[in-house]
C-alpha positions, 0 to 999 in steps of 0.5 A: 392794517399797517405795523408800526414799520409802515409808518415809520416808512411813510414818515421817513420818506417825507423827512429824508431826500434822496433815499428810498426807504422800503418798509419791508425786506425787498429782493431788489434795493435801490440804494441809498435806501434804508430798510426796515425789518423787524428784528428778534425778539421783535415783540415782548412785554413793556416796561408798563403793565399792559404794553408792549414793546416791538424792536425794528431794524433801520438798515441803511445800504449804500453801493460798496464800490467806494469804501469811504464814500459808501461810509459817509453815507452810512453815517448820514443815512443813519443819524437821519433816521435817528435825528427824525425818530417819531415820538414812540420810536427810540434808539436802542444802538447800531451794528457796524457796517458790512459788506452784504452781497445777498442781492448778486450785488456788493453793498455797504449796510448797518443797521440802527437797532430801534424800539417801538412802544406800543399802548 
């Protein structure tokens, strides 16, 4: 069974050139790339009786050797995903960019906060 996350995945793939898109935290990131993750609460009730409602990351990571190169594809990389939303998907907001050494190796990320409707 795949989440909503794997399909959004497979749908970004298709719609944004150049970018590797992973539909899951990985230990190695190629970048650029988006990441997609669940955040918290990740799923709670709908707006409508009998729906749920899960909230997803977007993360979009680029090398942070050139600040403002690194930021005009942050920004890309974001309005691209969500330019290409898919119909249950919606923007919620994003985070500012940070520096994010988790791998060993500096990167730029931000995430975009989005929300799936389910049912």
């Amino acid at each position: 069974m795949s989440t909503p996350g794997d399909e959004l995945a497979d749908h970004l793939e298709s719609i944004i050139p150049g970018a590797n898109i992973y539909p899951a935290p990985a230990n190695q990131i190629k970048p650029p790339a988006i990441v997609l993750r669940p955040d918290d609460p990740w799923i709670k009730p709908g707006p409508a009786l009998g729906t749920l409602s899960e909230a997803w990351l977007a993360i979009a990571v680029v090398p942070a050797g050139d600040p403002r190169s690194g930021m005009d594809t942050l920004h890309t990389l974001l309005l691209d995903v969500i330019d290409g939303l898919p119909p249950a998907w919606a923007l919620t907001d994003t985070g500012r960019p940070v520096v994010d050494e988790s791998t060993g190796t500096p990167m730029l990320a931000a995430a975009a906060r989005l929300r799936y409707a389910v049912g």
